[in-house]
N, C-alpha and C positions, 0 to 999 in steps of 0.2 A: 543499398545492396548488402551491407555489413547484417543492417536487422534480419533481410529474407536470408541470410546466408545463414545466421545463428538458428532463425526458426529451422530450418531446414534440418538442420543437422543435427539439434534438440531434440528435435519434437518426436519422434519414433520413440526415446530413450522415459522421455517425459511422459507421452504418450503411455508405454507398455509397463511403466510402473504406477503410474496415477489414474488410468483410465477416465477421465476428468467426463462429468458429464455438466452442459453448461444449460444454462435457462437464463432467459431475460435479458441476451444480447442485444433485443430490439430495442433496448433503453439505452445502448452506446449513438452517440452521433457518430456520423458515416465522417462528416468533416464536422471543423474548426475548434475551440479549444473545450477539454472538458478534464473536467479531475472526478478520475478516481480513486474507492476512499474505502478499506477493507478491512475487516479483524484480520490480526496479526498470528499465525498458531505457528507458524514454520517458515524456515529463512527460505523454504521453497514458494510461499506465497509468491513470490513475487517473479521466478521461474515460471508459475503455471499462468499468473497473469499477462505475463508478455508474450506466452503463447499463443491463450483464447482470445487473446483483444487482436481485432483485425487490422488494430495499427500501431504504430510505436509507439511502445509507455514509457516515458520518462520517469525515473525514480531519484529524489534524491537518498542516494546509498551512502550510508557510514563508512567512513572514513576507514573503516579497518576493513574492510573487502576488496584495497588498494594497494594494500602493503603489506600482505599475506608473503610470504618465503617458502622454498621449497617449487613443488611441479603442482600440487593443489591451489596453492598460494599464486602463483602464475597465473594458469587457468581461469582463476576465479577473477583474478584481476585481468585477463584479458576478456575474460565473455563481460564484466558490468561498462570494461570501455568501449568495447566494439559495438554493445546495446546503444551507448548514449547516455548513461547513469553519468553521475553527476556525484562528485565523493563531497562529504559534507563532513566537519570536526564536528562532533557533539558535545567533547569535553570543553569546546572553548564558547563560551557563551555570545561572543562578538559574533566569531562564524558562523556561529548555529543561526541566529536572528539574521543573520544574510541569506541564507537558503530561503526564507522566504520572497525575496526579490527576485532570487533565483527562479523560483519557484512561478512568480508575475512574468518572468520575463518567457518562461519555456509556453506558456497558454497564451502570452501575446501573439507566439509564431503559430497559434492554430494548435497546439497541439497537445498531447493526452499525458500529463500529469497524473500518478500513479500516486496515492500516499496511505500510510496506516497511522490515522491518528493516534493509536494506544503509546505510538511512541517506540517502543521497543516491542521483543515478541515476548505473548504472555508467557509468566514463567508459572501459572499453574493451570491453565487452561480456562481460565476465564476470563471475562470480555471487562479490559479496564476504563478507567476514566479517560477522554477523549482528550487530546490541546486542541487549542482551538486556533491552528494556524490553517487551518484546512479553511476553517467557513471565513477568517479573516481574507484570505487570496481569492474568495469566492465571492464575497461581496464584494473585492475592491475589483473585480477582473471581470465580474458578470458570467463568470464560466458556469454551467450545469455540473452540479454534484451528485455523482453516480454513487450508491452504496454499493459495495458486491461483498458478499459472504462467501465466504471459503471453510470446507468442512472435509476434515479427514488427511490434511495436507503433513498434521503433527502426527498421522501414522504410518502414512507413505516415507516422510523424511523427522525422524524425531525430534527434538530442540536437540540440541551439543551431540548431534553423535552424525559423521557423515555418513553412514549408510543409509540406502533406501529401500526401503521394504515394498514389496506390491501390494497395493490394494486399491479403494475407488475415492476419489476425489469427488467432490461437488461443489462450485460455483454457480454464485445465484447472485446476477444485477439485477436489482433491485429498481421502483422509477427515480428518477432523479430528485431532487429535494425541491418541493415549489418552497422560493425565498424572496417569491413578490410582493408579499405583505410585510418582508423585515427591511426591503431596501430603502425606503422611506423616514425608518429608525433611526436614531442616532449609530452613529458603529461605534461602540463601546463596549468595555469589557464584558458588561454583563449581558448584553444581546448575542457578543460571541459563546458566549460559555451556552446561554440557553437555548440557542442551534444545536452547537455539538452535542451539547444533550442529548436532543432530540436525534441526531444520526446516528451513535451510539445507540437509544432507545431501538430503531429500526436494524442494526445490525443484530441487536441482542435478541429479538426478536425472532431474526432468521436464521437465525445462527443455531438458536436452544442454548446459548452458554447464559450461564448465570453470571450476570452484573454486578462492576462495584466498585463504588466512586473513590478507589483513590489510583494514581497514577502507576502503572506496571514499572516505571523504575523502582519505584520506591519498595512497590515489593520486592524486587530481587536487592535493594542494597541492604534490609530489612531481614534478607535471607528467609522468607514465609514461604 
């Protein structure tokens, strides 16, 4: 009830500034568990994803979207708990590598895990190197890996600035990843890396952002 109540109330706001147009929904399952897996441009990503997906997405959200201060800081933390988001420390390495169980345990109940492998959001508009906990929870859970591209999300809502600007959005699900020829592989690091590769390849692809293997933290601590 909480989810229909946020769409509800959202969606007109989100709606008349993003004008979102979508393709290749028929690549979402109607039921049971599936992750989706998105280039990262804007903290709105994940606002237009829990729109267009016709059922609850799970995210695990950083820890700072929790404990925000003020009547912004409120809000923001009442809409990611009312969603079902799931606050995760990224500075502390013990708890980050538990969000992945986290992660097994929300696709055991059937249901749609939302993630952006880059990590962070890009901090210059390009499509970075992928972790590879996405395809690890995917071999070990058997869930289907949806890519979905998002384009134009960093114009509507810009990186560090809250205002939103009007313009058009476009999301594009992509087919899901066939991973019946790697299930049989050892699961190792380097069979994860060379998945993610490949879903990064296909994001980069749809997207038109130009790729590049190293991790989007590292450029902004880097300050590039």
């Amino acid at each position: 009830m909480l989810f229909r109540l946020i769409r509800l109330v959202l969606t007109p706001a989100v709606w008349l500034f993003g004008r979102p147009v979508v393709k290749g929904r028929e690549h979402l399952p109607r039921t049971g568990p599936v992750i989706v897996a998105g280039n990262h441009l804007s903290f709105s990503d994940s606002l237009f994803l829990i729109l267009v997906v016709r059922r609850p997405v799970v995210f695990l959200a950083k820890n700072e979207y929790f404990t925000g201060r003020g009547p912004l800081g409120w809000l923001q933390r009442g809409f990611f708990a009312a969603a079902g988001q799931i606050p995760v420390d990224r500075k502390n390495p013990g708890r980050a590598a538990g969000s992945l169980q986290q992660a097994v345990r929300i696709l055991e109940q059937g249901k749609v895990w939302g993630i952006f492998p880059e990590g962070t959001r890009s901090p210059d508009g390009r499509l970075h190197r992928g972790k590879t906990g996405v395809i690890r929870v995917a071999l070990a859970t058997g869930a289907p890996v949806v890519p979905v591209v998002l384009r134009g999300t960093d114009r509507v809502n810009p990186p560090g600035t809250t205002i939103w600007r009007p313009g058009r959005v476009h999301i594009t699900f992509c087919p899901p990843l066939d991973l019946s020829s790697y299930r049989e592989r050892p699961h190792n690091q380097a069979l994860f890396r060379e998945i993610t590769d490949e879903l990064m390849q296909i994001l980069a692809r749809h997207s038109g952002q130009e790729y590049v293997d190293v991790y989007a933290a590292k450029v902004k601590s880097d300050g590039r």
